[in-house]
C-alpha positions as CSV (number, residue, x, y, z in Angstrom):
1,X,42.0,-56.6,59.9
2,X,42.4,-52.9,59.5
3,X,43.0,-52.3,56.1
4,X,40.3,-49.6,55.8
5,X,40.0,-48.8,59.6
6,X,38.2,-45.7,60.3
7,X,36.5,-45.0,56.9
8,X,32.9,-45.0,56.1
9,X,32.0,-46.7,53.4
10,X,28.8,-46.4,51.3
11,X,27.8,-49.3,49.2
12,X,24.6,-49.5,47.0
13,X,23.5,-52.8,45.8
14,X,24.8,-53.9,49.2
15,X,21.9,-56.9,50.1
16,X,23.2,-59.5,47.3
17,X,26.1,-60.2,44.9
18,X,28.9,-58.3,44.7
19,X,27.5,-55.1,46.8
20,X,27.3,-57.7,50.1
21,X,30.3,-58.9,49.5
22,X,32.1,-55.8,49.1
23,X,30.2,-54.5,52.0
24,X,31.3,-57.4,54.4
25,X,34.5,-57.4,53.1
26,X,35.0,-53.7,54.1
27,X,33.4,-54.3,57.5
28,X,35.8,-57.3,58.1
29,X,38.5,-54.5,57.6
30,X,37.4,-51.8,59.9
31,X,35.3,-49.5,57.8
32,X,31.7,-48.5,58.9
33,X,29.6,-49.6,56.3
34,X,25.9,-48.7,55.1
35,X,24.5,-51.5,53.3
36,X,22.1,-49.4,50.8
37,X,19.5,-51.4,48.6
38,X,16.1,-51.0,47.6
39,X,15.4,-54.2,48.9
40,X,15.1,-52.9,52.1
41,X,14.7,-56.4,54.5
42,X,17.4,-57.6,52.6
43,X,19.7,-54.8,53.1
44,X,19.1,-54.6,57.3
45,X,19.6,-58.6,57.1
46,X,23.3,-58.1,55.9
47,X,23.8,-55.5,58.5
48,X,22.4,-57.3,61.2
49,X,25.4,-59.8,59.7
50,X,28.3,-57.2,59.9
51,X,27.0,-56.1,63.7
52,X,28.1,-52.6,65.0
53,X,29.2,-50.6,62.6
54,X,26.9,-51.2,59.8
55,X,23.6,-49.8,59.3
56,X,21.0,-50.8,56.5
57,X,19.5,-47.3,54.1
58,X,16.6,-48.1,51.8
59,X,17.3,-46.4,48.7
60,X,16.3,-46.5,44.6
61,X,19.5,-45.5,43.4
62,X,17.5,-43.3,40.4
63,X,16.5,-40.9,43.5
64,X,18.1,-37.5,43.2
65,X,16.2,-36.8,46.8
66,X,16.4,-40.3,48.2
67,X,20.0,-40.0,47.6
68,X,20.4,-36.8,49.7
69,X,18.1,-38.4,52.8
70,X,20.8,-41.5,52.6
71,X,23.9,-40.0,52.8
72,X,22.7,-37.4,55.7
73,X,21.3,-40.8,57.4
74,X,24.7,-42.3,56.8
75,X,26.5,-39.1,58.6
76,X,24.5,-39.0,61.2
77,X,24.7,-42.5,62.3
78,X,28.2,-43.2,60.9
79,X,29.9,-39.7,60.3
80,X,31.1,-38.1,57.1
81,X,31.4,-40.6,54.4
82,X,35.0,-41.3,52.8
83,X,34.2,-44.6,50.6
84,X,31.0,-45.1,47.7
85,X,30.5,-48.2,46.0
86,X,28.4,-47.8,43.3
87,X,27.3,-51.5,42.9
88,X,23.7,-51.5,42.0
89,X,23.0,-52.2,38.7
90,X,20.1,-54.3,36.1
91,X,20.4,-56.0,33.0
92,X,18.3,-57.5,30.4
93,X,19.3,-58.8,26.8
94,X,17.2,-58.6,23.8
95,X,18.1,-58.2,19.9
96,X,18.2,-54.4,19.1
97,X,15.0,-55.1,17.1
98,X,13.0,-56.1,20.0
99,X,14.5,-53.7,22.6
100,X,11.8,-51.8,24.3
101,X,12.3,-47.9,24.9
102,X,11.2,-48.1,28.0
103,X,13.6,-51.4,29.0
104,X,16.6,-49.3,27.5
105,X,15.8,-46.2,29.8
106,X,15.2,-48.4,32.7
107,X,18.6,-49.8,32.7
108,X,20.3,-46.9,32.0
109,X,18.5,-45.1,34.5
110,X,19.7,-47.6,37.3
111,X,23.1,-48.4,35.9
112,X,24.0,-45.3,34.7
113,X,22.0,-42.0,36.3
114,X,22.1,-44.0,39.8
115,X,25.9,-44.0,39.1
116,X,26.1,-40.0,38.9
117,X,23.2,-39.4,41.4
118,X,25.3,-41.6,43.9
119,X,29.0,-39.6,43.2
120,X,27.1,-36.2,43.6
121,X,25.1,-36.8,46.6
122,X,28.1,-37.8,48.1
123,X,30.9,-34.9,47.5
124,X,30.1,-32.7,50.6
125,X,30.4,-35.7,53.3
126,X,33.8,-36.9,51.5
127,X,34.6,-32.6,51.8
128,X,33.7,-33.4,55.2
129,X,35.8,-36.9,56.0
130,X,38.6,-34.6,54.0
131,X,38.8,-36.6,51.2
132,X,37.9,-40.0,49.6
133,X,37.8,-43.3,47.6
134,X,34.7,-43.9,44.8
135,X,34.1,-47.4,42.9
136,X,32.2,-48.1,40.5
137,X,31.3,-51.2,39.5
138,X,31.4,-51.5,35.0
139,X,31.0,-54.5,33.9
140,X,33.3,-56.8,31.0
141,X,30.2,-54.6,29.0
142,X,32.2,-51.5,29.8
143,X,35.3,-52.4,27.6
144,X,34.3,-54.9,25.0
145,X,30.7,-54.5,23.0
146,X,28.1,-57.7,23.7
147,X,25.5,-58.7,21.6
148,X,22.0,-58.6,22.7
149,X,23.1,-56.3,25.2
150,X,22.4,-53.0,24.2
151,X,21.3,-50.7,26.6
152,X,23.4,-52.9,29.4
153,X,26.5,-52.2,27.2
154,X,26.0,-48.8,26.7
155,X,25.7,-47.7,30.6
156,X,28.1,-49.7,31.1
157,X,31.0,-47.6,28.7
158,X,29.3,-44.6,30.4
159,X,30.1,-45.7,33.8
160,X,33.5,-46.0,32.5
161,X,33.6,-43.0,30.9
162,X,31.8,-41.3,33.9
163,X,34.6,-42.4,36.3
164,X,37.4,-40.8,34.2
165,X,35.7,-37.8,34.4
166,X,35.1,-37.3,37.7
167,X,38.7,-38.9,38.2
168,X,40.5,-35.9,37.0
169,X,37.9,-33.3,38.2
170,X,38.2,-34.8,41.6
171,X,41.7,-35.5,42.3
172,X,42.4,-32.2,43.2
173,X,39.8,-32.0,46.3
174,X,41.6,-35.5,47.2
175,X,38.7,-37.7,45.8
176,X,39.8,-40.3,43.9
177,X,37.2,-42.7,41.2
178,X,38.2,-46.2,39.7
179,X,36.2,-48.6,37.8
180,X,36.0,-52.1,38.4
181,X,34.8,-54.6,35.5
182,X,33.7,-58.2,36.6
183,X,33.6,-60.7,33.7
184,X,30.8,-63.5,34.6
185,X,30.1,-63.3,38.4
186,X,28.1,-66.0,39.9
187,X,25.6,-63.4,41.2
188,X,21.6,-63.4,41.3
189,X,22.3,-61.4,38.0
190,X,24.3,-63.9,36.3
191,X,21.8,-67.1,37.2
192,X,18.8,-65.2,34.6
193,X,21.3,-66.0,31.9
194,X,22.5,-69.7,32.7
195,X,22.2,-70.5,29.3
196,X,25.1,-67.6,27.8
197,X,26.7,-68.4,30.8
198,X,27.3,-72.0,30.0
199,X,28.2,-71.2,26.4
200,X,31.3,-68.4,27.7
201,X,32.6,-70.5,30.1
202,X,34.5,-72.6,27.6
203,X,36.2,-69.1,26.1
204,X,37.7,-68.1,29.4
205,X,40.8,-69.2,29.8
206,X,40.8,-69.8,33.4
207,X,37.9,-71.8,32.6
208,X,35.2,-70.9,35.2
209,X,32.6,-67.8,36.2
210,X,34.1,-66.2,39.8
211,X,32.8,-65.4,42.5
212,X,31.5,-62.1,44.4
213,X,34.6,-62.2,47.0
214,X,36.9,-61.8,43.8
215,X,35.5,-58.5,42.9
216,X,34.8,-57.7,46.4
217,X,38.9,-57.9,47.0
218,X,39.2,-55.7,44.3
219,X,37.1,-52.9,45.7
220,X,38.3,-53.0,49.2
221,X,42.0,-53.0,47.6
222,X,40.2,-49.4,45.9
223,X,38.7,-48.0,49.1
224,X,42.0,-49.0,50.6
225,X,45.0,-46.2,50.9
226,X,46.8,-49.0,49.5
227,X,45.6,-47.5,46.1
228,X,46.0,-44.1,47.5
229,X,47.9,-43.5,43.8
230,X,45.9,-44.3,42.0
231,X,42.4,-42.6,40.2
232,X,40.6,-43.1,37.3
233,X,42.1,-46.6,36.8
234,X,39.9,-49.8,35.2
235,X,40.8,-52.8,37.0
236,X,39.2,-55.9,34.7
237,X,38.1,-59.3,36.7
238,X,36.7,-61.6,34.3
239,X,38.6,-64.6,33.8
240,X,40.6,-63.3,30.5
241,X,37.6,-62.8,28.9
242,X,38.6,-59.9,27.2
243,X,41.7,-61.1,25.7
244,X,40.0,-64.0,24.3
């Protein structure tokens, strides 16, 4: 129960899917958590869950200043923040013919930008804690290409490619940045594509979509010192999807 006592742990995305489970997870281990959404009943209902320690920050993660007013809230109500999960993230398919400018830019400004506006806004409270753990949250999209999947695909490789980056400029101030990429989670996400969904399952050879807890695991495991060895690292939950 105190696998990540004494951290604070930002997590965006954190009212539904595999933010709140990653942020209850974390909670259930000792860290301080702020449940960050822009959804902002939702996110104070999941801290209400998680009790003392938590606190709910209404945020759009494409915020430059939002970003700065969150983490300061976070300090002063939680201290200096030593954990980010970068969780929140959109998707929409289309055929690259029909795929609207504006629809590419908004998911690449949510999945991508709020991805880099998060790990920036954040290095001076992890300066503070003396170091720290970032995560974030790829997709299957960030390793293999999907169809109809364009823009989701390509801010997903960038979050990949992002984390690497800041990986090896971080290490040295004792920062360290993995990636995580879920295969088919059964998340609010997931259900708008039922249909794909049903047609993947059968290609996975452990045969089923998972569940929020099973990327959830996986990020505590990365906020963890258990990991304390590792940085810019891709851990890949999707069922075997990818060796398909």
């Amino acid at each position: 129960m105190d696998r990540v006592q004494g951290k604070v742990v930002i997590v965006t995305g954190g009212a539904s899917g595999i933010g709140a489970s990653s942020a209850r997870l974390l909670r259930r281990e000792g860290a301080a958590v702020a449940v960050v959404d822009r959804d902002g009943d939702a996110a104070r209902a999941v801290a209400a869950e998680l009790g003392d320690g938590a606190i709910a920050v209404e945020l759009d993660v494409t915020d430059a200043a939002g970003w700065e007013g969150a983490v300061g809230a976070v300090e002063q109500a939680l201290g200096p923040a030593s954990g980010l999960v970068n969780s929140a993230g959109i998707a929409s398919y289309a055929p690259i013919a029909q795929l609207d400018e504006r629809e590419y830019r908004r998911i690449v400004d949510v999945n991508q930008v709020g991805t880099f506006l998060g790990m920036r806004a954040v290095l001076g409270s992890m300066e503070r804690a003396g170091g720290g753990s970032i995560v974030n949250v790829s997709s299957l999209a960030g390793l293999v290409g999907l169809p109809m999947a364009l823009a989701y695909t390509a801010s997903k490789w960038a979050v990949r490619g992002m984390t690497k980056s800041a990986a090896a400029e971080l290490g040295p101030q004792g920062i360290r940045v993995n990636s995580v990429h879920p295969g088919v989670i059964d998340t609010p996400l997931a259900a708008q594509q039922q249909g794909l969904i049903d047609q993947i399952i059968p290609q996975l050879p452990l045969g089923r979509i998972g569940v929020p807890d099973e990327i959830g695991s996986l990020v505590l495991f990365l906020i963890s010192d258990e990991s304390s060895y590792m940085t810019g690292t891709e851990l890949a939950a999707d069922g075997g999807w990818h060796v398909s």
